[in-house]
N, C-alpha and C positions, 0 to 999 in steps of 0.2 A: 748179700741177698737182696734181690729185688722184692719191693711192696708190690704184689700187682694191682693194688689199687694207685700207687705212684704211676704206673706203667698207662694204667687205662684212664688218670687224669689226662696224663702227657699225649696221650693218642686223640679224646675228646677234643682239647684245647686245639691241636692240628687239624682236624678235620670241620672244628668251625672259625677257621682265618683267626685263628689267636696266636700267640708266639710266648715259648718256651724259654724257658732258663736253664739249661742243662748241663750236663758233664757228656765230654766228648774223647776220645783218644787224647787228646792234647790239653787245651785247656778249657775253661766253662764261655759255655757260648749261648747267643741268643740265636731260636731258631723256627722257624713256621716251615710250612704246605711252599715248597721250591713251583707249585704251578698255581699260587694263590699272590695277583697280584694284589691286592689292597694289604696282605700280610707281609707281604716282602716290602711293601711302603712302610709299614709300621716299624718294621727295625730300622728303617734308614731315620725314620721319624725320633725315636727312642734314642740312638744312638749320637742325632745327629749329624750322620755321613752325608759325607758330598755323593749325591747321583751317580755322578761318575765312577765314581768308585764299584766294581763289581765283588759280590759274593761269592762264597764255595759253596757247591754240592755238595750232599753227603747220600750214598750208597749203600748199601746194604753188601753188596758185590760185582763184581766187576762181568757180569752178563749184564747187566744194566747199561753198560756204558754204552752199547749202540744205539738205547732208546735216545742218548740225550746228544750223540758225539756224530756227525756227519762219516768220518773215518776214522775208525779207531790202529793205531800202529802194531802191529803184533807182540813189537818191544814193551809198549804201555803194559800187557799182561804180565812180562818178566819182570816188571821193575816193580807191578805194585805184591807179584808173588813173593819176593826175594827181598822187598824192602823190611831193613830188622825196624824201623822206625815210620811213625802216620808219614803216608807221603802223598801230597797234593800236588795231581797234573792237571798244566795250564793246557786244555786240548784247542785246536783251530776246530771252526766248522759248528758250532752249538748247533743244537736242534731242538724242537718242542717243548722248549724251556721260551718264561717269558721275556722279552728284551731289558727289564729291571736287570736281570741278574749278569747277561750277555756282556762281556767286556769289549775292548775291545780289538778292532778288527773280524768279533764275530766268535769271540774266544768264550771259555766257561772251565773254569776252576774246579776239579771233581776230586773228592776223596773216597776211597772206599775202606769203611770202617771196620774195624774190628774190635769192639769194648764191650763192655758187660751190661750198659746199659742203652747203646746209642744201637747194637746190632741186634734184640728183640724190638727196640723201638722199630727202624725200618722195616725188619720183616710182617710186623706187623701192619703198618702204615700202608709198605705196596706204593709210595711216591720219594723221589728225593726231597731232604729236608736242608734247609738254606743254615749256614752254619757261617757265624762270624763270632769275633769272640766277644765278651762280654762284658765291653767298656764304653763310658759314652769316649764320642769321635778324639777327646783332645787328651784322653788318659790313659797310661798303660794296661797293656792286659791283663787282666788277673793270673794272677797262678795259682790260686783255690778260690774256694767259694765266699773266704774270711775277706777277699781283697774287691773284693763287688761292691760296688757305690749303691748305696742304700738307697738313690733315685732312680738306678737305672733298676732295681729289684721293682719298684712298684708300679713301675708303668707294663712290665710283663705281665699276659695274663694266667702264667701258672709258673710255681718255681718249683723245680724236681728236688726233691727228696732227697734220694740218691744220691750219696758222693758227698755230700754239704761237710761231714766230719772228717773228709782226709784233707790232711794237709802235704802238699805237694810241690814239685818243682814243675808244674806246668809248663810243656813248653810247645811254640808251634811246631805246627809241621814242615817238614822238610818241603821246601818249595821247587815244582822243575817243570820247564817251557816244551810240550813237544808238537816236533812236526811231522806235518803227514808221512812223509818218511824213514821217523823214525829218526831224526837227529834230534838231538835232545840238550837242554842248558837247565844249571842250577841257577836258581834266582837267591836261594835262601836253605842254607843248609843247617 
């Protein structure tokens, strides 16, 4: 069961350029306002990522995807319907997103979630939230909340609640490259 005072910390913290500690479909990630660039600095800052390196989106649902995707594939709806596992599409073409997150060739990594605590967050939010996972740059990802480097905890400015007590086999999301066409590759399965 969600705290909704967990709930309307984590929405407060988003809504003034702060960045989250949360549980995601997959594993526990750090996450701000995806059109707040001085926040989406601060995870690369936290985290110490190279620049280069771009982020995933997270969604609420997959009507969202033309706010951020120049062309979306028709197939992109079948795959993220019928996917039994989180599955994150690399799309061409970003849009209205800021160039922090843009990979490249102009690409942008999007997921659209479905968990217990990351799909009231969105609907409530009304913006994509920037989700990487929750390690600094040279360490593995955690697979619960037990395996979180206690420096990377205190440089977020809110940690959720939520989730902290299961202990889990965390794992990424299924990763796959699509093109305006509709041809498709796994990068990470």
């Amino acid at each position: 069961m969600i705290d909704p005072d967990d709930l309307k910390q984590s929405l407060e913290t988003l809504r003034s350029g702060g960045v989250i500690l949360y549980p995601t479909d997959t594993i526990w990630g750090l996450g701000c306002d995806a059109l707040n660039v001085a926040a989406i600095e601060k995870i690369y800052a936290i985290k110490g990522r190279d620049k280069a390196k771009s982020m995933i989106i997270l969604l609420e649902n997959e009507n969202q995807l033309e706010s951020y995707v120049r062309e979306v594939p028709d197939v992109a709806y079948q795959l993220i319907e019928y996917s039994e596992r989180p599955l994150t599409i690399i799309y061409p073409g970003a849009k209205n997103l800021p160039e922090a997150l843009i990979g490249p060739g102009g690409t942008i990594a999007i997921r659209v979630v479905r968990h217990d605590f990351c799909s009231p967050l969105l609907q409530r939010f009304r913006r994509p939230i920037v989700s990487t996972s929750a390690n600094l740059s040279t360490q593995p990802s955690p697979t619960n909340f037990g395996d979180i480097h206690p420096d990377l905890i205190e440089q977020v400015d809110y940690v959720v609640q939520y989730g902290q007590e299961i202990s889990g086999d965390g794992q990424p999301s299924i990763l796959m490259k699509l093109e305006p066409g509709g041809k498709f590759e796994f990068i990470r399965k």
